[in-house]
N, C-alpha and C positions, 0 to 999 in steps of 0.2 A: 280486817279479817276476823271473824268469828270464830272464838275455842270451840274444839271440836268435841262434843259432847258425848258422843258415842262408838268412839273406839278412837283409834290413831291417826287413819285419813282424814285430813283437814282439804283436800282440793283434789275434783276430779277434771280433768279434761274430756271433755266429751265430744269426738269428732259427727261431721253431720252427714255426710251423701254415705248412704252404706251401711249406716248405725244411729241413728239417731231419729235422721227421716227412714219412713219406709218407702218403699219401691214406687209408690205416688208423691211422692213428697211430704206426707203428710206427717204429722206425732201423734200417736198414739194416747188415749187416754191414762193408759196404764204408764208409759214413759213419765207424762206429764206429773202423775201424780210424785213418779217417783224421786224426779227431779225438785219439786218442790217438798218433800218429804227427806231429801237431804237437804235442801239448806237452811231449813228448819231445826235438820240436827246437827248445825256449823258446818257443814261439809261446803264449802266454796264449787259452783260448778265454772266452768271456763269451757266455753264453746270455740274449738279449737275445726278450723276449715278452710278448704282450699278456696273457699269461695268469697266473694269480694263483699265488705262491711253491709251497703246497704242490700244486696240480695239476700245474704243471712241473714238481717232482722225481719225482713220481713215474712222467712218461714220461719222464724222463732214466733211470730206473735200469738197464736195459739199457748204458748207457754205464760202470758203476761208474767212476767220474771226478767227483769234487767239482768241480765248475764255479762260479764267480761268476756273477749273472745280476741281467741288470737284468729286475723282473718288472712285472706289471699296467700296460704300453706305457711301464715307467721311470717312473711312480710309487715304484718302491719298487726300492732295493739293495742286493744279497745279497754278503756273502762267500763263502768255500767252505764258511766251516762251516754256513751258516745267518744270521749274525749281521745282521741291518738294519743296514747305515751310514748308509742316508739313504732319508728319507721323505718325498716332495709332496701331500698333503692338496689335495682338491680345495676351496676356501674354503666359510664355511657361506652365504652368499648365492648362491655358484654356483651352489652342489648342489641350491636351494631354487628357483631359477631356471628350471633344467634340469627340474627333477620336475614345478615345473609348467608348463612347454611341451611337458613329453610325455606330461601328461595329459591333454591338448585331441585329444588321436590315441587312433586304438584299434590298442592294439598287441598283441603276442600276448607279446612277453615281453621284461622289463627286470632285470639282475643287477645288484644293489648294490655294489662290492666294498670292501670296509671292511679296518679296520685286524685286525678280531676275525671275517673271513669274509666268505662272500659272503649276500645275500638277494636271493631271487630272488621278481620279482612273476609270475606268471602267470595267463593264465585269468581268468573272470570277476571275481575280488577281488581284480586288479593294481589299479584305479582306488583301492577301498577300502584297501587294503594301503598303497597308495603317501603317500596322503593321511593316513593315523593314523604316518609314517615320518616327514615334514615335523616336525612339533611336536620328535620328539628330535632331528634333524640340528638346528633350530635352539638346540638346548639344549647340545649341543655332547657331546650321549653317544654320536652315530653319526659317526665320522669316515672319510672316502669316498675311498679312490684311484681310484676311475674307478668310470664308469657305461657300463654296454653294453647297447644296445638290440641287440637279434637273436633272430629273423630279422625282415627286412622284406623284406614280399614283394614288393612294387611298386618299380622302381627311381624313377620318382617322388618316391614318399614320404621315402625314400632324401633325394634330393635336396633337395626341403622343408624336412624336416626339419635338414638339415647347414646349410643357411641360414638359415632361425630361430634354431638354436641360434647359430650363429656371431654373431650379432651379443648373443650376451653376454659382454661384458667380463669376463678375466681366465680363460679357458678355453681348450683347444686340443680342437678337435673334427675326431677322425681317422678311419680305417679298417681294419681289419684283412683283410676280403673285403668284397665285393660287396653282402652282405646282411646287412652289419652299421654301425653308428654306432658310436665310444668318446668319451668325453667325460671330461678330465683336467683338473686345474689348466695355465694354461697354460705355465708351466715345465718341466709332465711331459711329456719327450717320449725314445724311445731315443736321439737323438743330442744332448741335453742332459744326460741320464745318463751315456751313453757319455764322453760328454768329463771329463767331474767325475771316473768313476773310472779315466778314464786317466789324469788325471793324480794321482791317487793312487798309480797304479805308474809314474809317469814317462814315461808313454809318448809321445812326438810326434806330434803330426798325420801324418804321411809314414809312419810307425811302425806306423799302424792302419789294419785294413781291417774289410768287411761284408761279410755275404750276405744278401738277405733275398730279399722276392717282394709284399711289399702297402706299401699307398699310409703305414702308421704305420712302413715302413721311410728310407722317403726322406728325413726327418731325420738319421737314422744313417748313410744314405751321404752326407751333406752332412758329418758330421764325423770322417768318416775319408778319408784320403790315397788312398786304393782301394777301392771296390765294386762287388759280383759281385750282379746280377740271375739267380736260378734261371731257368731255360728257360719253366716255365710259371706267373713273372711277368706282371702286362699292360704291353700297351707303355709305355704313361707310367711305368712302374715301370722298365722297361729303359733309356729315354730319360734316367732319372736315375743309371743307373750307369755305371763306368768300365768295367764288362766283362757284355757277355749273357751267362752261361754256356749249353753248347749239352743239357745234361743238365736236369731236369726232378728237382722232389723225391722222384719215384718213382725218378727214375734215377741218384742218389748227387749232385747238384747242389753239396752241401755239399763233398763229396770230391774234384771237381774243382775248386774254389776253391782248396782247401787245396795242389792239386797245384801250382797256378799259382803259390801263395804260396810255398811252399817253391822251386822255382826260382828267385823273383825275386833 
């Protein structure tokens, strides 16, 4: 970890669907610049997402910058090389738990994301798929960092759904958007990652900030000293940060975090 040269913030978290890519997926030039323009100024970035190791690097590579990342919603922790430091397994009764209260619903699509990839159920042979899946999860040959239901089209079900599951012990069941579920062990979360490897580089509470834009962010602004809600966060999402930002992840949102940080 590099001394932080220009103010107090030594590590940002910077979440990616919503804030970081834009509405295309893409990074913006002006993002890019700004991320490489903090860690130039010792600022540590940590790309912190729901999304699973190798899909995230490879829309980071426009960035050429080895980033640390908490991935699969801090499930799993990456160094810059690549290297796993730490792993949260979602337990084998969760996960047995979870497959079957989401198979009483007719859903249209469930992503498995395991330690060796994702499986994805869809289509009519998600019910059959999911149910010949149970026997190895409990045999201990499928081990699970998170499970994601999306899309769901009815907010409703949505809703239901987040209830039912909730009342299974030893899970943490979050959101990434609107029309989606993620279901973790309940330790996995970015702002229980976050913490763990800040303090692996030493970094203090007052030390660390966020940006993000959805409801699996609001952990992570809970365990940083400062957080930046993107413009086109929802309000409960802004309601939990230290700062709305007035940009939007189409409009550099990330890169005005970074500007605020670097003045501090």
């Amino acid at each position: 970890m590099h001394r932080n040269m220009h103010g107090k913030v030594g590590l940002l978290a910077v979440d990616l669907d919503g804030t970081l890519l834009r509405s295309d997926d893409s990074i913006t030039a002006s993002n890019r610049r700004a991320i490489h323009k903090a860690t130039s100024n010792g600022v540590q970035i940590v790309i912190a997402t729901g999304r699973p190791y190798d899909e995230a690097t490879h829309l980071l590579k426009p960035i050429h910058c080895p980033l640390p990342m908490l991935d699969a919603g801090g499930a799993d922790i990456r160094d810059t090389t690549g290297r796993s430091l730490r792993t949260i397994l979602l337990g084998v009764e969760q996960a047995v738990a979870v497959l079957t209260t989401l198979l009483q619903y007719d859903l249209t699509r469930t992503t498995i994301y395991t330690s060796d990839g994702a499986l994805i159920l869809e289509g009519p042979e998600l019910q059959q798929r999911a149910c010949n899946i149970i026997p190895a999860i409990l045999a201990a040959r499928i081990k699970i960092l998170k499970i994601l239901v999306s899309p769901i089209e009815r907010k409703m079900l949505q809703r239901e759904l987040t209830a039912r599951l909730s009342q299974i012990e030893g899970i943490n069941v979050t959101s990434s958007a609107p029309w989606n579920i993620e279901i973790l062990h309940q330790a996995a979360n970015k702002g229980a990652s976050l913490k763990w490897l800040a303090s692996k580089y030493g970094v203090r509470f007052d030390q660390q900030a966020a940006v993000g834009d959805s409801c699996n962010d609001i952990d992570m602004f809970a365990a940083v000293g400062t957080s930046f809600a993107v413009a086109n966060a929802p309000t409960n999402v802004k309601r939990k940060a230290t700062v709305a930002l007035t940009k939007t992840c189409d409009e550099d949102g990330v890169a005005q975090a970074i500007e605020v940080i670097l003045q501090m």
